[in-house]
C-alpha positions in Angstrom: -3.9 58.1 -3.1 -4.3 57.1 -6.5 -4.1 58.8 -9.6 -6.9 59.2 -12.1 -4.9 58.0 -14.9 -5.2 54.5 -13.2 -8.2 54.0 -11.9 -9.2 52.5 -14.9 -6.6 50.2 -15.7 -7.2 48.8 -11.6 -10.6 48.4 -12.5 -10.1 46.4 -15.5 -7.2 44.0 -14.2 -9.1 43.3 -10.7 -12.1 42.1 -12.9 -10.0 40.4 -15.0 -8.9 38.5 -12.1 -12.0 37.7 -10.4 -12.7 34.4 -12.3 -9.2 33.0 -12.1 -9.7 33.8 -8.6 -13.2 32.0 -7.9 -13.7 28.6 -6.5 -14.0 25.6 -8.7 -17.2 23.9 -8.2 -16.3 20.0 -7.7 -18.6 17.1 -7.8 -18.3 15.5 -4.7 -20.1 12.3 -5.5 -18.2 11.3 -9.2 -17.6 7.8 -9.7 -18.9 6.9 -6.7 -21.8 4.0 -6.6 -25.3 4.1 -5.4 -24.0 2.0 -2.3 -21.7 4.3 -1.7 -23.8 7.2 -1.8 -26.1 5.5 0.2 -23.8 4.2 3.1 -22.0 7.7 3.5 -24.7 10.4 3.0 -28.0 8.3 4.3 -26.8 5.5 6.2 -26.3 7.6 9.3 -29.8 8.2 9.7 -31.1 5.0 8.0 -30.0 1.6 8.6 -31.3 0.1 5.4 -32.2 1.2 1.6 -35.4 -1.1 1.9 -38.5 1.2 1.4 -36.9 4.5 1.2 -38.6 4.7 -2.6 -41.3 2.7 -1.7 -44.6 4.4 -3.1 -42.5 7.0 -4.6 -42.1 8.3 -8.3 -38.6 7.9 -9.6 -38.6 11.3 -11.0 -39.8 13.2 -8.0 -37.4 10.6 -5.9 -34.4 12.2 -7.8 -35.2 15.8 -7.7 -35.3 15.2 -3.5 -32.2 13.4 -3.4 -30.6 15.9 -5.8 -32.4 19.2 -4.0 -31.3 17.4 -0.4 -28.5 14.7 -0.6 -26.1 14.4 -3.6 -24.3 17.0 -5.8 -25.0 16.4 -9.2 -28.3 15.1 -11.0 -26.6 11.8 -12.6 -26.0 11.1 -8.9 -29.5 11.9 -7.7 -30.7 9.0 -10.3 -28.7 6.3 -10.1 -29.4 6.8 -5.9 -33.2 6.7 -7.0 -32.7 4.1 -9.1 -30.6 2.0 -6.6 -33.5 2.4 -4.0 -36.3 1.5 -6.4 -34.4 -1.6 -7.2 -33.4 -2.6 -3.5 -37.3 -2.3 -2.7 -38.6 -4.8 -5.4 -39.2 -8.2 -4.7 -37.4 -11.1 -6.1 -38.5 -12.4 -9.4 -41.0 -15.3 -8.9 -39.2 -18.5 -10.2 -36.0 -17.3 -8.5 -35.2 -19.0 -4.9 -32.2 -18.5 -3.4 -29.5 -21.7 -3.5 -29.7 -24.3 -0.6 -33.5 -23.1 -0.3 -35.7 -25.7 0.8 -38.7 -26.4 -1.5 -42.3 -24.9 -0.4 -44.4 -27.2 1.4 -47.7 -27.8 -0.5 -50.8 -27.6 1.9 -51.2 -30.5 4.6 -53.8 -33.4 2.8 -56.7 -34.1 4.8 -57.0 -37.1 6.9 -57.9 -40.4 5.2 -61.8 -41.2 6.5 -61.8 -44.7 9.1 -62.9 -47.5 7.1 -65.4 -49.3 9.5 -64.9 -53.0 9.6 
């Protein structure tokens, strides 16, 4: 049984202790890169970042990641910006090296000249 003269003081130091005592929230995904967010928190059910943001709004893209996927918000963006930038297309002049040129359309055949 305890006394009355220390209820109080119990009170006080058990509250005292309660935020030494609770966890530490940790961010999970610090320094880790797009890629790697992508291969170990979406590759399992995707195979590929290609079209993930396709049609989607970067903003709204990053509040689903960060609601659904990733711990942090800095995380959720660089993911959405990762997937926007896997989706868009090479810039035109740029060809990859050891590419062979375009082939212009076929010329139509020269006409018989009748002798």
């Amino acid at each position: 049984m305890v006394r009355r003269g220390l209820t109080a003081p119990l009170l006080i130091l058990t509250a005292a202790m309660l935020p030494a005592t609770a966890a530490v929230a940790q961010n999970l995904d610090a320094g880790k890169s797009p890629a790697k967010l992508f291969a170990e928190g979406c590759a399992t059910c995707h195979r590929s970042p290609r079209g993930l943001a396709k049609g989607r709004f970067s903003l709204t893209l990053s509040w689903f990641l960060r609601d659904h996927y990733v711990t942090s918000s800095d995380s959720a963006k660089a993911l959405a910006a990762y997937l926007a930038s896997v989706d868009e297309p090479p810039p035109r002049g740029a060809a990859k090296p050891g590419a062979k040129a375009p082939r212009s359309a076929p010329r139509p055949p020269t006409p018989a000249q009748s002798r």
